[in-house]
C-alpha positions as CSV (number, residue, x, y, z in Angstrom):
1,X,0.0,0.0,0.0
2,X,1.5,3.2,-1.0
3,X,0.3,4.8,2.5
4,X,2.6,2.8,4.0
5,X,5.7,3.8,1.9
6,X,5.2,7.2,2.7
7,X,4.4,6.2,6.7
8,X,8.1,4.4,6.4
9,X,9.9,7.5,4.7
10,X,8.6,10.1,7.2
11,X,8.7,7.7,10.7
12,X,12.2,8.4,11.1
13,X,14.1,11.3,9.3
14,X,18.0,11.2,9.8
15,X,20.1,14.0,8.8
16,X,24.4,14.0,9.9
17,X,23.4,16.0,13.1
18,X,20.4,15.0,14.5
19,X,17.3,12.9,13.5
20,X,13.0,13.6,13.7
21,X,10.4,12.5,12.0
22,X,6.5,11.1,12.9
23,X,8.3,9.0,15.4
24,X,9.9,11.3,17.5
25,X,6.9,13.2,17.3
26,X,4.3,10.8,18.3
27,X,6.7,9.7,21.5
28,X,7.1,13.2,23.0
29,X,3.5,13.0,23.0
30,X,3.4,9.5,24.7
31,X,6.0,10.7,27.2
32,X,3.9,13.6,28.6
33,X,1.2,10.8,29.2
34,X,3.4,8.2,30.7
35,X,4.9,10.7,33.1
36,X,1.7,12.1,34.3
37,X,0.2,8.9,34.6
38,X,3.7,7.7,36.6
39,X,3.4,10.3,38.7
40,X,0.2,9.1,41.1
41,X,0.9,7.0,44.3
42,X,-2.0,5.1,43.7
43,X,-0.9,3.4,40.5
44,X,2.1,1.4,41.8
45,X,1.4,-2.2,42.9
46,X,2.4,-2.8,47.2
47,X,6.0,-4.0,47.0
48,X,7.0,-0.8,44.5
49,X,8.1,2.2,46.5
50,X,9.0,4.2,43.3
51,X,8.7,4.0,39.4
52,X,10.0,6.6,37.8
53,X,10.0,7.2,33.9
54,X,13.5,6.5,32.5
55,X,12.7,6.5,28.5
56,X,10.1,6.2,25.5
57,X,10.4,5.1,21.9
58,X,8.2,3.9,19.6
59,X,11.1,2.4,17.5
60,X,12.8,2.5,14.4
61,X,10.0,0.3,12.7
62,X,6.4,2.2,11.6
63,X,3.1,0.3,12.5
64,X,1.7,-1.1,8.9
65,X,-1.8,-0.1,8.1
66,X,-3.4,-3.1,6.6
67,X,-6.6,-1.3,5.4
68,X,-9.0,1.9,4.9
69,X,-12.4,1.7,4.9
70,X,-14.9,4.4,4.8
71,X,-17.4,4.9,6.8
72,X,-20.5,6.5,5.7
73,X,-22.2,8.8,8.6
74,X,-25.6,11.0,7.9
75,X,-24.2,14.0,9.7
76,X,-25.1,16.5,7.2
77,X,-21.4,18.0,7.2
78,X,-19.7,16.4,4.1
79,X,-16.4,18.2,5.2
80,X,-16.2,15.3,7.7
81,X,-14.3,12.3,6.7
82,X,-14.9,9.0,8.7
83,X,-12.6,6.3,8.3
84,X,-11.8,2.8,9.8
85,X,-8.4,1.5,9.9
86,X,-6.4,-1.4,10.2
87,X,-3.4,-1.4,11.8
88,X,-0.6,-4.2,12.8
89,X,2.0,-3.3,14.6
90,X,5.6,-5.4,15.4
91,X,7.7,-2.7,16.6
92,X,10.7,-2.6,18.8
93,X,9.1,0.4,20.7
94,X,10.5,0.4,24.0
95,X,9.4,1.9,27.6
96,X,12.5,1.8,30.4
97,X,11.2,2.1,33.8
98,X,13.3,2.7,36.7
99,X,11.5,0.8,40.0
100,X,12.8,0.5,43.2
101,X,11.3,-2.0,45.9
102,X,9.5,-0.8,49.1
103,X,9.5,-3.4,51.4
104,X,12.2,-4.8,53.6
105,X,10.9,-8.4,52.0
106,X,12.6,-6.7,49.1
107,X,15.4,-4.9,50.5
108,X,18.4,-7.3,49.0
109,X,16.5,-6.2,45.4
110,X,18.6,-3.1,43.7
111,X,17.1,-0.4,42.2
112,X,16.6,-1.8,38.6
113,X,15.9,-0.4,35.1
114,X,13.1,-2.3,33.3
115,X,12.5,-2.8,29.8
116,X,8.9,-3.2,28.6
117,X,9.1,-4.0,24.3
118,X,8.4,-5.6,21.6
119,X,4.9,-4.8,21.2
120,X,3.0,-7.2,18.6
121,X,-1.0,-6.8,18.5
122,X,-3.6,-5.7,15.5
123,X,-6.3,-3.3,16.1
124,X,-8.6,-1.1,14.0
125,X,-8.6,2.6,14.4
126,X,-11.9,4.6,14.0
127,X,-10.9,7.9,12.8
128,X,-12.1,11.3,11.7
129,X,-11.3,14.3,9.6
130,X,-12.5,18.0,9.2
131,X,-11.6,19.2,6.0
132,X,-11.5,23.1,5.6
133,X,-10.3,25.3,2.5
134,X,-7.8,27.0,3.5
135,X,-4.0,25.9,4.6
136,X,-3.2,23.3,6.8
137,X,-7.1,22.1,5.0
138,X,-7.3,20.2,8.1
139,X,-8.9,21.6,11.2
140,X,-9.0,18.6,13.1
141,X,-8.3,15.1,13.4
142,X,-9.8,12.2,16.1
143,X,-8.8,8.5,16.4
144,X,-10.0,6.3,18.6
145,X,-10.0,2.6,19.4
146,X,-12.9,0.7,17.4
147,X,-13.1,-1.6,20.3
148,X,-11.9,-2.9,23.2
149,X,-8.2,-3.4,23.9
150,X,-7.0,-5.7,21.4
151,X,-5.0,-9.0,22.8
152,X,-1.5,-7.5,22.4
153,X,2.1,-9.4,23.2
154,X,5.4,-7.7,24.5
155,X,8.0,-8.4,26.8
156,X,9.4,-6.6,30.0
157,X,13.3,-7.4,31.0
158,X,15.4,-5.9,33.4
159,X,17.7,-3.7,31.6
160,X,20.7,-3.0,34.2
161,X,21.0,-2.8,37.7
162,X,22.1,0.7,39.9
């Protein structure tokens, strides 16, 4: 799909000095999420004392979108484009957590980096677009999950120990 060829030339853009892209884009955005939601008390299981964020990356390898379907919605507004589409994703995107243990049950454990990758799962994207005339033509954009959270695989490693 010719989508796709342009999704792989624009996910990671290297130049001699630095590199950016969809990718790096798309994370920066994750990160601010991941932090925040790091950041309560209340979301750490009993024997964690602290998680803090260490790193985010969605990887070198774009998610490949398998399909676009249109949807047709009486709204009225014909500058609305609705739009179903799936997605697979095998990427090495990577989350690096740094937890240390809370508990004196725990207290021979170090302070340890973990890895959570290598995400693998399909899922189908419901998403909208509101077309206007003038430049950047697009005045919004909306995606959502079509369903529930699809069955996904990945695994989480210890990285290195402090």
């Amino acid at each position: 799909m010719w989508l796709n060829t342009i999704l792989h030339s624009v996910w990671r853009v290297t130049t001699s000095d630095s590199f950016g892209g969809l990718e790096p884009y798309l994370s920066s955005f994750a990160t601010d999420s991941l932090v925040e939601s790091l950041s309560g008390s209340d979301k750490k299981p009993n024997g964690v004392a602290h998680v803090s964020f260490n790193s985010f990356t969605l990887g070198k390898t774009p998610p490949m979108i398998k399909g676009i379907t249109v949807v047709r919605k009486v709204d009225g507004d014909l500058s609305v484009a609705y739009m179903r589409i799936d997605v697979g994703i095998l990427m090495e995107a990577e989350l690096l957590l740094d937890i240390s243990p809370s508990s004196l049950d725990y207290k021979m454990v170090p302070t340890t980096t973990l890895s959570i990758n290598s995400l693998d799962t399909e899922l189908q994207l419901d998403v909208s677009v509101k077309n206007i005339p003038s430049y950047p033509f697009v005045s919004y954009v909306n995606v959502s999950l079509s369903h529930e959270i699809p069955d996904f695989s990945l695994r989480i490693e210890p990285r290195s120990q402090k």
